[in-house]
N, C-alpha and C positions, 0 to 999 in steps of 0.2 A: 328085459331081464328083471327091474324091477317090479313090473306088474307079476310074473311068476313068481315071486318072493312074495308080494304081498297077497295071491291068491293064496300060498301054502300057510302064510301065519294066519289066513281067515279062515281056511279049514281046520288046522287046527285049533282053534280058538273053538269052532263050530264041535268038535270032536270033545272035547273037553268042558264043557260048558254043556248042564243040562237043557236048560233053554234057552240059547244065547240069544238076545236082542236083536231084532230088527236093524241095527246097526249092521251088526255082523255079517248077514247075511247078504245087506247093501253092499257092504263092504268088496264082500266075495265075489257077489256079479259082477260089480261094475270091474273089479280088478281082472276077473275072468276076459270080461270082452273086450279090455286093451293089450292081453295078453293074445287074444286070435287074433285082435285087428293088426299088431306088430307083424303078428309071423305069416297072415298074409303079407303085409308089405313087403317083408323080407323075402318069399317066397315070388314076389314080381319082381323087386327089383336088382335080387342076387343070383338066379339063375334063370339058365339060360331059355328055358322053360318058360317061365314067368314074361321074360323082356318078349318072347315070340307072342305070345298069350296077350299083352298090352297093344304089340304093335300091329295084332292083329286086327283090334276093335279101333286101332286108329285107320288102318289101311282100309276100313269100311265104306271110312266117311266119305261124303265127297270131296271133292280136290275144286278148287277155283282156279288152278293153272296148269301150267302143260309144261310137261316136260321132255326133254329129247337127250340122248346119251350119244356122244361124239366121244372119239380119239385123244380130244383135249381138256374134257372133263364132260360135266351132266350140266347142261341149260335150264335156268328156269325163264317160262315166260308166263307175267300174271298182268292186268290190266295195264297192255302195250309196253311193258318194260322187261326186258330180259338179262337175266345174270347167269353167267358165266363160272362154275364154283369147278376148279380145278381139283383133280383125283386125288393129290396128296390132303384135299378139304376132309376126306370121307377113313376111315379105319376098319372099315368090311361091309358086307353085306350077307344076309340071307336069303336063298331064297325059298318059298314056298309052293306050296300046289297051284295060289291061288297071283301072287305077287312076287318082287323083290323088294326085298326091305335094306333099305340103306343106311349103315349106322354111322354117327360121327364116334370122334376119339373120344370121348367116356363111353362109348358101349352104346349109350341110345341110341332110339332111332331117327333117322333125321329126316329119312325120305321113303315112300313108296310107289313100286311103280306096278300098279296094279297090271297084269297079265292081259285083261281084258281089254285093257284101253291098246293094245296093238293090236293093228287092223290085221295082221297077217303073221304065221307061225314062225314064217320067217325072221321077222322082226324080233321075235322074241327070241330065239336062238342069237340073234348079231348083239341082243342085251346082255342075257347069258354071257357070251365072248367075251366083249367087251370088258365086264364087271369082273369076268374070272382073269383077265389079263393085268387088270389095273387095280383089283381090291385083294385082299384075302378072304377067302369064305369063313363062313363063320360055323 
């Protein structure tokens, strides 16, 4: 909010001012481009839009472990050690074309389980189940 205040007092300044300083105009960029950087931010990390759009370029990445989704919760296993994170761990899920994305209780995402990595359609359907039985969708 304060960079759009101090963008309006540097255009008017610029507005009012036959030749206003090189100052001024400094002034007005630089305030300009933390006023789009903000509202991107805002626009990732307040709607719901946004949080899909982030966790998609995280659901890209590679994964160094495996996970498997049981009755009892979702297992991680990562070099030979496996955890156990029980359903009430997680606050929803979404899913996508491509993934399900697993959110904790603030909203983030905590987990993805990309589509691809199930050998069989089947599987993917008993994940679906699963997550629509024990999370709320989101």
């Amino acid at each position: 909010m304060t960079s759009v205040v101090a963008v309006a007092v540097f255009v008017t300044l610029q507005m009012r001012m036959d030749r206003p300083p090189p100052v001024v105009l400094f002034g007005a960029a630089v305030s300009a481009a933390l006023a789009l950087r903000y509202a991107r931010t805002f626009l990732l990390l307040a709607t719901p839009w946004g949080r899909r759009r982030a966790t998609k370029r995280v659901g890209d990445a590679p994964h160094e472990h495996e996970v498997s989704v049981g009755e009892d919760g979702i297992t991680l296993r990562a070099d030979g050690h496996s955890r156990l994170e029980p359903w009430d761990t997680y606050a929803g899920y979404i899913e996508t074309e491509r993934q399900f994305i697993v959110l904790q209780g603030s909203g983030g995402p905590t987990l993805t389980l990309p589509k691809r990595a199930f050998p069989d359609a089947a599987l993917v359907a008993e994940c679906r189940r699963l997550l629509g039985e024990r999370l709320p969708a989101r």
